[in-house]
N, C-alpha and C positions, 0 to 999 in steps of 0.2 A: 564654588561650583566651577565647574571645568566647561568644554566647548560643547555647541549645541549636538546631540546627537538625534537625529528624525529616525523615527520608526516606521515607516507606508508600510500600511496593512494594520486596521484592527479586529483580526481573527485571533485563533490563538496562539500562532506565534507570534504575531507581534506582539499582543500585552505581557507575553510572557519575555519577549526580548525589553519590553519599557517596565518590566519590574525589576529585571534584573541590571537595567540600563541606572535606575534611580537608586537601585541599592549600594551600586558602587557608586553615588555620588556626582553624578552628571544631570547634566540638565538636559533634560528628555522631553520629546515631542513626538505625538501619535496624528496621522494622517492619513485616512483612509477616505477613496473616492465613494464611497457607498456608504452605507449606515454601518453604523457600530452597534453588536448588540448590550443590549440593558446590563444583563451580566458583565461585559465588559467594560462597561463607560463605567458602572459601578465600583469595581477595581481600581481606576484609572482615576477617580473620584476621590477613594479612600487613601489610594497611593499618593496624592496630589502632582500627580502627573497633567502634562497640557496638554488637549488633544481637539481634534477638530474632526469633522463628519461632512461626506456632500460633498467634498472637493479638496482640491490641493491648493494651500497658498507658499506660491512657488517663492516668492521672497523671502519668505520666511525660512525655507526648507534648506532654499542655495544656502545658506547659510552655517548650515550644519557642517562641520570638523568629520562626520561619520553617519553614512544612511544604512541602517538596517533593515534588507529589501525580504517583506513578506512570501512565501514561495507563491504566493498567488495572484502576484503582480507581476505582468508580463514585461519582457525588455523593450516592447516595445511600446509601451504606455508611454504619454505625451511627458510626463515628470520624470520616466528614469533618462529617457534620453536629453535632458533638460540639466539633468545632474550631470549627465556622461560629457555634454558638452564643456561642461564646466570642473571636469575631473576632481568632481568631489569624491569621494570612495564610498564604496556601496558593496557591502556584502550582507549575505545570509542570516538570518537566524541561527543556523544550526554554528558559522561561522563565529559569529559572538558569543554564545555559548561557549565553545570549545578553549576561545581566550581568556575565560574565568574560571576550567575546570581543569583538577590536576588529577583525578583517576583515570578507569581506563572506559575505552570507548570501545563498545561490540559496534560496527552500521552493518543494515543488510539494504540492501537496493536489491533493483531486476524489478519486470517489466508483470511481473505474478509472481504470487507468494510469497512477500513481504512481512504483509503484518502477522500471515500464521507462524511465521520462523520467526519471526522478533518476538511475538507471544510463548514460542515455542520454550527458546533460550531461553528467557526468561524466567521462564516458569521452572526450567531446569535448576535457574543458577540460586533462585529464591529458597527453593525448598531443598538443598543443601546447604540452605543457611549461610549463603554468601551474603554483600551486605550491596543491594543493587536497585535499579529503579529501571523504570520500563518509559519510552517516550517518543519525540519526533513524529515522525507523520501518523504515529500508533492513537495521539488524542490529545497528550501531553506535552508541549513545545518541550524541548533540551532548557530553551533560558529557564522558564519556570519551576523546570525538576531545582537547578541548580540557585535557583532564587530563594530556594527553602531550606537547601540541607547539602553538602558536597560527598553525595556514596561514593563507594568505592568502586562501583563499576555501574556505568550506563549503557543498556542497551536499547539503540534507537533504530527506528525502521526510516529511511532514507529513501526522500523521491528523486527524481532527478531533479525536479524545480530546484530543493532545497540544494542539490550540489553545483548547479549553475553558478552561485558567488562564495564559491568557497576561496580560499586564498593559504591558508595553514592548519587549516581542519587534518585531523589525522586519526582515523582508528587502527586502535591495537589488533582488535580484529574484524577482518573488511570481508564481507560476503557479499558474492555476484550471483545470482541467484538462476538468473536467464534475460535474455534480451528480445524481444519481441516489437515490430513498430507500432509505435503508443504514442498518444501526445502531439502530434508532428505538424498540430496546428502550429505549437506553441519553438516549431525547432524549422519552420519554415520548407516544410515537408521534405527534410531529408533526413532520412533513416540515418547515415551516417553522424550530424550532429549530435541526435539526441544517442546514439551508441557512446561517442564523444561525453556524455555528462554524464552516465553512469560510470564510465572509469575513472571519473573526475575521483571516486571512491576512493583509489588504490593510488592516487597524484603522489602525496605528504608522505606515505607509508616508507617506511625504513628496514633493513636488516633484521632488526628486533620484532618487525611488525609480523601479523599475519593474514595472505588473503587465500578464501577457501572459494572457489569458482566451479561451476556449472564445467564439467568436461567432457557434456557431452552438445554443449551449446556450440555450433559452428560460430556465431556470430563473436563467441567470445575468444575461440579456439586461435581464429584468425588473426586477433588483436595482441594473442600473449607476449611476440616477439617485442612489444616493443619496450624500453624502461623499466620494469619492473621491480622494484628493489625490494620489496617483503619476502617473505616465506610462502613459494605457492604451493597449495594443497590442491588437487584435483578430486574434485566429488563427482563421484557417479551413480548411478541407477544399477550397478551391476548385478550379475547372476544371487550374488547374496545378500540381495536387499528386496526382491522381488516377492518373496512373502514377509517381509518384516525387516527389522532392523538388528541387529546381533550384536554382542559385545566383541572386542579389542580381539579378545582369543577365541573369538568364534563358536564358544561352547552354552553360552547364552543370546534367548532370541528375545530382547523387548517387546510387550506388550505396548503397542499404538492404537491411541482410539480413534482417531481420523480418518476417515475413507481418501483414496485413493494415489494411485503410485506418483503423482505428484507431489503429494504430500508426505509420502515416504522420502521422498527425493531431501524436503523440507526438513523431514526433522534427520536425513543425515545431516544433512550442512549444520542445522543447532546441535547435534552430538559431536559432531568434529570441535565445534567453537568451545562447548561445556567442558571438551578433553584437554582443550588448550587453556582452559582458565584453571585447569589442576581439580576437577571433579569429576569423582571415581567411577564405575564402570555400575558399582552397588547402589550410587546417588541416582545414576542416571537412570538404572532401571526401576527404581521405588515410581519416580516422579514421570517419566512418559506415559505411562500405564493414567494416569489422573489429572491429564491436559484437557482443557475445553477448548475449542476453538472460537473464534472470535465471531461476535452474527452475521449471517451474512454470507459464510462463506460454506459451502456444503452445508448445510444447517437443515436437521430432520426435524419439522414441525410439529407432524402428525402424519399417522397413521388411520384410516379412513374406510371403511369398508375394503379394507385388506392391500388401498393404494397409500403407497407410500407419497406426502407432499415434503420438496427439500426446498429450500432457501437460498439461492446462491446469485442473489441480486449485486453482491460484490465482482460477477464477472463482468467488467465492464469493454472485455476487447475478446477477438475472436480465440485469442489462445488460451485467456481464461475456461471458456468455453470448451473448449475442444479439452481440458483437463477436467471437468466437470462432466462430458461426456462419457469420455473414458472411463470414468469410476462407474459408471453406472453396468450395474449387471441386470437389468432387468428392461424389455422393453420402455419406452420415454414417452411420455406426453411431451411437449418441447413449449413452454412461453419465452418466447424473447423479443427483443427490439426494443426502439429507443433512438436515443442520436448518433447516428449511425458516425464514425470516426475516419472515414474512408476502407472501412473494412472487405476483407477481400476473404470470404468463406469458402471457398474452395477446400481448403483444410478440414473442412467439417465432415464434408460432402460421403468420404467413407461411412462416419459414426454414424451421421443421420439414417444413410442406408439401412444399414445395419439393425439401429437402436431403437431410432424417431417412427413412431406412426401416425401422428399427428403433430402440427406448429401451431400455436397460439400467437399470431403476431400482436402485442402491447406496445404500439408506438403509434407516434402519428403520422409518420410518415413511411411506409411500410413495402415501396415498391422495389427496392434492392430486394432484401430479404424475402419477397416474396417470388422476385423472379432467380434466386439465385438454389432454390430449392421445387421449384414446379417442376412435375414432371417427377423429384426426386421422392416425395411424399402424397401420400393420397387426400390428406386434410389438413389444409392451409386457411386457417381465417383468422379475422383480425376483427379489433378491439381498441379503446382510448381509456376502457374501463378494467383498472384490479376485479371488481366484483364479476362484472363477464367473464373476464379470462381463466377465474375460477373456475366458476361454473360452469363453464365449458370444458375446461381440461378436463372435471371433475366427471363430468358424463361422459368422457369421449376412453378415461382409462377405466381398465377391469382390476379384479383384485388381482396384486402378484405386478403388477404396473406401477410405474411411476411418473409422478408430476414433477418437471423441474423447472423452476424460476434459474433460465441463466441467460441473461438476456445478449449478451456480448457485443451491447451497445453504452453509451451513455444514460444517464436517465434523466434528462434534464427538461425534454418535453413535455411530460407529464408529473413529474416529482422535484421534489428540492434537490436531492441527492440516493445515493443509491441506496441509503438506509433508509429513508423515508419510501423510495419503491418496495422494499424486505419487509419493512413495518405494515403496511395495506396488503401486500401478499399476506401474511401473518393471519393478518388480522381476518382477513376476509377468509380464509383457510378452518380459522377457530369457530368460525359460526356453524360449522358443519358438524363439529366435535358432539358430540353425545356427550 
């Protein structure tokens, strides 16, 4: 056995970085400050892996030849700067991963619409029978895909966390998707850093590589000049993407089942990438036409005495929202709120005009959001309860109306996460169903 290698973090990347830590014959250690769950210590049990729960023992850790830092451990936790003092090396998940995999790498990053473009690709590259696996912040850590089997192309969806410790990570093809301020807890509230970690994407990329970028993103427009060594593609929104998506020679228009021109945006960038892996113009239009999108994000529950209810508890920042708005064609009920992330709505303020004729505020603490729209809508109340906020929305739209869960908050004061807010929207929605 080789030198010790610690894993902090037992979510799932990290079991998935200590499976594939012990497969290659290292002596592996799992350390997370909080509980492990069952499923996992179970893994970890089977794999005869050593791991510890409730705390860091830092003697132990310093110890380690190599830390592999889960993206959900912050730089600023009492044990990385503990490591960093003592310049033991600390990188990624997605990082170690990439040191044990010889195909090729699709990453998509940006600040919205990730996972439906990673899904997106995906889906393209599968059902032309390419030979590929889906992963990274999508549900499925990278070390794990590659703990089982080494395809021939991975497509991973990338948060910034995860590009924070990268060091020789490199995809073949690198998508930027848009840049929005997110997170900025965790970047010491400057926009500028965490813009800094999504390019972290395009650092490693070479000649041979390619990255396909948001061109109509200023924040990314601004950045181009500097290093760049791939092949840049500029993606746009342009006049011929505005009803749909069209083939190469423009004489065919794909069938997309996703609503809205964000998400048009989305599956150019996965048609550009599908183009670049050498699948045809025939592949791509069999398989767009028979994409589901992932829960959570637009997601049509039900239909309800002629009101439409959507699901888009995945928008957790004001731009998500303001995309989720936008798609809507028909007057809004509006539920949102939540933890609030230093969000500045202003950006809304047109659609809401426009769109919104009532706000369901779902949060506990609701007085931004409520003074950032008074005045702007005529019915503003609020709720701690999924089954009110129904019920409410549910009385307040007519047929030909819509309800939309997009809260363009966090959801961590009332919910585990924003699936679990999706899931009681759902749910609570299905009781009404005939």
């Amino acid at each position: 056995m080789e030198g010790l290698v610690v894993i902090l973090g037992g979510g799932e990347s990290g079991i998935g970085a200590a499976l594939l830590a012990k497969q290659k014959e290292k002596n592996v250690f799992v350390s997370d400050f909080g509980d492990i769950k069952t499923q996992y210590k179970k893994e970890l049990l089977k794999a005869q892996v050593d791991f510890e729960e409730s705390g860091h023992d830092f003697e132990k850790i310093e110890k380690a030849i190599l830390v592999v830092k889960s993206p959900g451990v912050p730089d600023k936790a009492k044990i990385i700067q503990h490591l960093r003092e003592r310049n033991i090396p600390i990188i990624s998940e997605i990082e170690y991963g990439s040191r044990h995999y010889g195909g090729k790498i699709i990453g998509i990053t940006g600040s919205n619409g990730k996972t439906t473009t990673t899904g997106l690709v995906h889906h393209i590259l599968k059902y032309a029978g390419r030979d590929v696996e889906i992963g990274g912040n999508y549900g499925i850590s990278f070390c794990r895909i590659i703990s089982v089997r080494s395809p021939a192309i991975v497509v991973l969806e990338i948060s910034s966390f995860q590009l924070d410790d990268i060091e020789s990570f490199r995809a073949d093809i690198a998508i930027l998707l848009n840049i929005t301020p997110d997170h900025l807890d965790r970047y010491d509230y400057k926009f500028e850093n965490y813009i800094e970690s999504k390019f972290k994407i395009v650092a490693n990329q070479s000649g041979e590589d390619v990255f396909i970028y948001n061109g109509q993103d200023e924040e990314i427009e601004k950045r181009l000049s500097q290093k760049i060594k791939s092949q840049k593609t500029k993606a746009i929104l342009s006049d011929d993407y505005i009803n749909g998506i069209t083939s190469k020679d423009g004489s065919q228009q794909f069938e997309l089942t996703i609503k809205g021109q964000h998400n048009l945006f989305n599956a150019r960038c996965a048609v550009e990438a599908a183009r670049r892996m050498g699948v045809t113009e025939q592949e791509i239009a069999q398989t767009l036409g028979s994409f589901k999108n992932a829960p959570h994000r637009l997601e049509s529950i039900a239909i309800i005495d002629g009101v439409e209810f959507i699901n888009d508890s995945k928008a957790t920042n004001v731009d998500a929202t303001y995309f989720a708005l936008s798609a809507m064609d028909t007057a809004v009920v509006w539920i949102a709120g939540g933890t609030d992330k230093g969000n500045d709505y202003s950006d809304l303020l047109p659609l809401v005009r426009d769109k919104v004729i009532a706000i369901v505020c779902l949060g506990v603490d609701n007085k931004k959001l409520k003074k950032s729209f008074d005045g702007k809508v005529d019915i503003i109340i609020e709720t701690q309860r999924v089954e009110n906020a129904v019920r409410w929305a549910k009385s307040l739209a007519i047929s030909g109306e819509t309800v939309l869960l997009s809260p363009a908050c966090a959801s961590f004061d009332l919910f585990k996460n924003y699936i679990d807010r999706g899931d009681q929207f759902k749910k609570e929605v299905k009781k009404y169903k005939i």
